[in-house]
N, C-alpha and C positions, 0 to 999 in steps of 0.2 A: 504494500500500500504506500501510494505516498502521492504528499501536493504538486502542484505546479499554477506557477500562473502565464498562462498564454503561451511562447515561444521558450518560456527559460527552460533551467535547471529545474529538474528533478527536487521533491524535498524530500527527499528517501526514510525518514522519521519525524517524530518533534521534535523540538526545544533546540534546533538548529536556528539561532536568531540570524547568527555570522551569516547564514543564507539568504533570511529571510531581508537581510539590510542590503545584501545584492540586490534581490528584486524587487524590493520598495528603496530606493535610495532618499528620497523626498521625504520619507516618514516623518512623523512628529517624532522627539524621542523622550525617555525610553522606550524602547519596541516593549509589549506587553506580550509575553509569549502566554499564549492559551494551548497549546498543541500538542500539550501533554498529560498524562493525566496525573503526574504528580502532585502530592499536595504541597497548597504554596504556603502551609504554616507549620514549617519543620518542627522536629524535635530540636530543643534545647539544647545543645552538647557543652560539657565542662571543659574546660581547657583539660589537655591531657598531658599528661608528665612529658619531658623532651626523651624518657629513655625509650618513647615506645615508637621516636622516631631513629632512633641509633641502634637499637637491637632486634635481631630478630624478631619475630611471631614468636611467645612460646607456645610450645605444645598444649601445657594446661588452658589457656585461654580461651584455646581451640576448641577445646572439651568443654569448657567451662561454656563459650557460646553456644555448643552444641546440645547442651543440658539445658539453657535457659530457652533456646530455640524449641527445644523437643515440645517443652511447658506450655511456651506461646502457640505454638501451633496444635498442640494437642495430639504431639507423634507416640508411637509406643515407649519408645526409649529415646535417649542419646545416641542408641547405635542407631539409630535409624535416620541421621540427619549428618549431612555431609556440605559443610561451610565452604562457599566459592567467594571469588572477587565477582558477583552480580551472576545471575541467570544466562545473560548471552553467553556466554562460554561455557557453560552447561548444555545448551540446545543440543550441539553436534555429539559432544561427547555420550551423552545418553539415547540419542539416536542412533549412536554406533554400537550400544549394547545389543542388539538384535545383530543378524545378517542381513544382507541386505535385502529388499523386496518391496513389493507394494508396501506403502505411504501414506494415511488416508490423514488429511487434514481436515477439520471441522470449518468449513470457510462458509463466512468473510471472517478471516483470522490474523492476529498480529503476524507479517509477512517473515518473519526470523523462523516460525517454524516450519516452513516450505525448505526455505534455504538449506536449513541446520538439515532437513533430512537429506533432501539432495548431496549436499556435505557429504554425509555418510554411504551414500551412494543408494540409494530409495530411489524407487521410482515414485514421485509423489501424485496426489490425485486428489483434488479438493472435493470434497464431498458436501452436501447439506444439513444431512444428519445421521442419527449413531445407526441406523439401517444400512447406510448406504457404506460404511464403513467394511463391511463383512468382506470375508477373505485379505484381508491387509493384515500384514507381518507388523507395523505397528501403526498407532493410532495417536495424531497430537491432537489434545482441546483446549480449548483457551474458557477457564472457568471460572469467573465470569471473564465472557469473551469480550476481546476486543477487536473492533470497535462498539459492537451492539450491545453490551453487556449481557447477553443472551445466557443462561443459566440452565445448566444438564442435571436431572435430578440425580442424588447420590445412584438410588437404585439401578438406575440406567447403567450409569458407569462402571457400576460393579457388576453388573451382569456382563457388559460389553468386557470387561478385562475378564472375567471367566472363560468367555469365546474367546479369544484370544489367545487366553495360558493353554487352551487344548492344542491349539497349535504353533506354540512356544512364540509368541506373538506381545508386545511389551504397548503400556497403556499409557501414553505422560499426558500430564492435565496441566499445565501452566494456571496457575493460580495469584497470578501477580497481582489478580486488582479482589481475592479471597478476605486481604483483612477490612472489607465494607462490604462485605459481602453476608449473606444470612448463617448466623453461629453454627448451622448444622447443615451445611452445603458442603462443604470440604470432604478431598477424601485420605487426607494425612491421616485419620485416627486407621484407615485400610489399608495402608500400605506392607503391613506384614503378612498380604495375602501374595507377593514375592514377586508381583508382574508388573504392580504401578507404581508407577514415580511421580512424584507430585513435585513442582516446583514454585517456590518462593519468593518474590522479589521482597529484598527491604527498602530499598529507598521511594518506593513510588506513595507509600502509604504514612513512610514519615519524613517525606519531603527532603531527602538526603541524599539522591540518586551519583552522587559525584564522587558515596563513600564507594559504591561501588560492593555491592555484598550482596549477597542470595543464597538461598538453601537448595539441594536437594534433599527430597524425604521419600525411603526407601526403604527394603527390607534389609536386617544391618547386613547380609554380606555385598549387598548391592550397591547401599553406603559407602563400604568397607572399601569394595572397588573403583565408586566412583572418587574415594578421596584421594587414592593411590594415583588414580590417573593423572589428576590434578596437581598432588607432587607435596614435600613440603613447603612448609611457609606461605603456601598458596592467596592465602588471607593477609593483609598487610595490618602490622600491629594497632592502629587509630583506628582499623575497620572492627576489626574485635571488641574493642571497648567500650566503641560506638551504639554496635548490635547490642554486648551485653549490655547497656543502660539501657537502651531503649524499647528492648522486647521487651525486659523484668519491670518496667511502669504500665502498671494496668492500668491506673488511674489517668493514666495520659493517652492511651488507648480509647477508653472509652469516653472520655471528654471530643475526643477528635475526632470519636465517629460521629457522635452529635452534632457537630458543628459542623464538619463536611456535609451530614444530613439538612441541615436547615441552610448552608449553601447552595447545595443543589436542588433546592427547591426553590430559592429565589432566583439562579439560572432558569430553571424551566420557567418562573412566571417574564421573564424579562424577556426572555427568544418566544415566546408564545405573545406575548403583546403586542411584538413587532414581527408576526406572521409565519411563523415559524413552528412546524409539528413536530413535538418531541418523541422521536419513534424508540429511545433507548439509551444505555449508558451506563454508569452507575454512579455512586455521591463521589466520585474523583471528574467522573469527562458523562459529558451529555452529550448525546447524538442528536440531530434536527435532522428533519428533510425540509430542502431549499429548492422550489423549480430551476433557478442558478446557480447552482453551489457554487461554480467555479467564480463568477462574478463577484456573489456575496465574501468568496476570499479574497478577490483583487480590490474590493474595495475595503475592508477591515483592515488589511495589507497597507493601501495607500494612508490609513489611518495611524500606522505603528501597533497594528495589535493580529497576532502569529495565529491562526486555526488551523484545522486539517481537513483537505477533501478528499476524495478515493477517487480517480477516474475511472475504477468497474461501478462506481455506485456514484455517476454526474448528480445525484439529487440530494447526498450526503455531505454535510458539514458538521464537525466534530469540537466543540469548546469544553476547554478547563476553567480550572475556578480562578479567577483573579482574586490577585491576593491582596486588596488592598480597596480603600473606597474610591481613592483617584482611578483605580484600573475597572472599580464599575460604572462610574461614571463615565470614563472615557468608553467603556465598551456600552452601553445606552445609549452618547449620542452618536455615535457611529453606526449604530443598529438605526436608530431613530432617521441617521440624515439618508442611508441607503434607502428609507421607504418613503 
């Protein structure tokens, strides 16, 4: 998936502003990046000691994230969760846990899991839903998905990785946008059923995406595997410390799903006033359908403020939450002078 406006460059993800000031050069500034679904009111991080930028990762830290990790996600164990520097470099690697073969992706789906399978040498094959999936050696879903925030009931899933394990066929759910997602959606607490791999993003959900950290959660020799691949030290020491503060605050967890919740409800009444049907999304990124999507982004664009369109999906436009009053104002009258 990615934007464009008219004859440029490609915008091959979000939160690429450096791009987005190519193709608005005129913009007001600061450019107001919506393009992502990060949230724009991070965790609070403490200053950290200088040794944890001169020393290695230790080992215990590692474990220590991994324990507090297993808690916040609700895995069986500590073996069953294996600490990376972010989710994209988990993609391929756990795609190459299978041989290679049919690919079935759950599409319209964040574009990294097409790739990542291809990577491993899949032939990939976007599908619509978990029917059309059958006979594929493995299956990626995006849960809640992105862009649509569209939502796969547990059962399904489990049933789908059952078919699967008959024919040694491996099940990953990408669960990056799971912590605003419904308490009992997930299927980290199933992962010791030894076929599915669930994947984590930390920073989209505490606004941190630069620490650079993600989980896999697995059956622990699957874990075990995946963290060997990965090597030591793989985690960088501030990213560990990071994570452990910030999964182990529940109270800050649950404060922040409230308030991303009553954000994203004043996104949907703001793009609904100004003509715009909200077809999806979740309290991090709303989806509209635009009859111009492409235009409504050259003109937001010419404003200083960053969206995302999909050119398989011309009628799709995608906003984040602005993080600030100036950034909804200015995203009002911009909505406001386009109609």
């Amino acid at each position: 998936m990615f934007a464009f406006s008219g004859d440029s460059e490609p915008l091959l993800h979000g939160g690429d502003v450096t791009a987005a000031r190519r193709l608005f050069p005129d913009a007001p500034q600061p450019f107001i990046d919506l393009s992502t679904g990060i949230n724009p009111h991070p965790y609070r991080l403490s200053h950290f000691p200088a040794d944890l930028f001169e020393r290695l990762p230790a080992s215990a830290a590692t474990a220590e994230l991994a324990a507090i990790a297993a808690k916040a996600y609700g895995a069986p164990s500590a073996a069953c969760v294996a600490p990376a520097p972010g989710t994209q470099i988990l993609l391929p690697l756990v795609a190459g846990l299978v041989r290679p073969g049919r690919a079935a992706v759950l599409s319209p789906a964040y574009g990294e899991l097409a790739r990542a399978a291809a990577l491993a040498g899949h032939k990939v094959a976007a599908v619509r839903d978990l029917a059309a999936a059958s006979n594929a050696r493995l299956v990626l879903i995006g849960n809640p998905n992105n862009p649509d925030g569209r939502l796969f009931a547990r059962d399904d899933l489990i049933a789908l990785a059952k078919d699967l394990r008959a024919r040694g066929g491996l099940l990953v759910i990408d669960e990056a946008f799971m912590d605003v997602g419904p308490p009992d959606a997930s299927l980290v607490p199933s992962v010791a059923r030894g076929n599915i791999i669930v994947l984590r993003s930390f920073g989209k959900f505490f606004g941190l995406a630069g620490i650079r950290l993600g989980f896999a959660l697995a059956e622990s020799r699957i874990a075990a595997r995946i963290a060997a691949m990965l090597g030591p030290w793989a985690v960088s020491g501030p990213a560990l410390a990071a994570g452990a503060a910030a999964l182990a605050d529940a109270a800050w967890m649950e404060k922040t799903r409230r308030r991303l919740t009553t954000s994203a409800a004043r996104l949907d009444a703001m793009l609904a006033a100004n003509g715009l049907a909200i077809i999806g999304g979740t309290s991090l990124f709303r989806l509209a359908r635009a009859p111009k999507a492409n235009k409504l982004f050259r003109h937001l664009g010419r404003a200083g403020i960053l969206v995302r369109i999909f050119p398989e999906r011309p009628e799709w436009i995608r906003f984040g939450l602005p993080a600030n009053e100036s950034a909804w104002r200015r995203l009002q009258n911009a909505l406001a002078a386009y109609h």
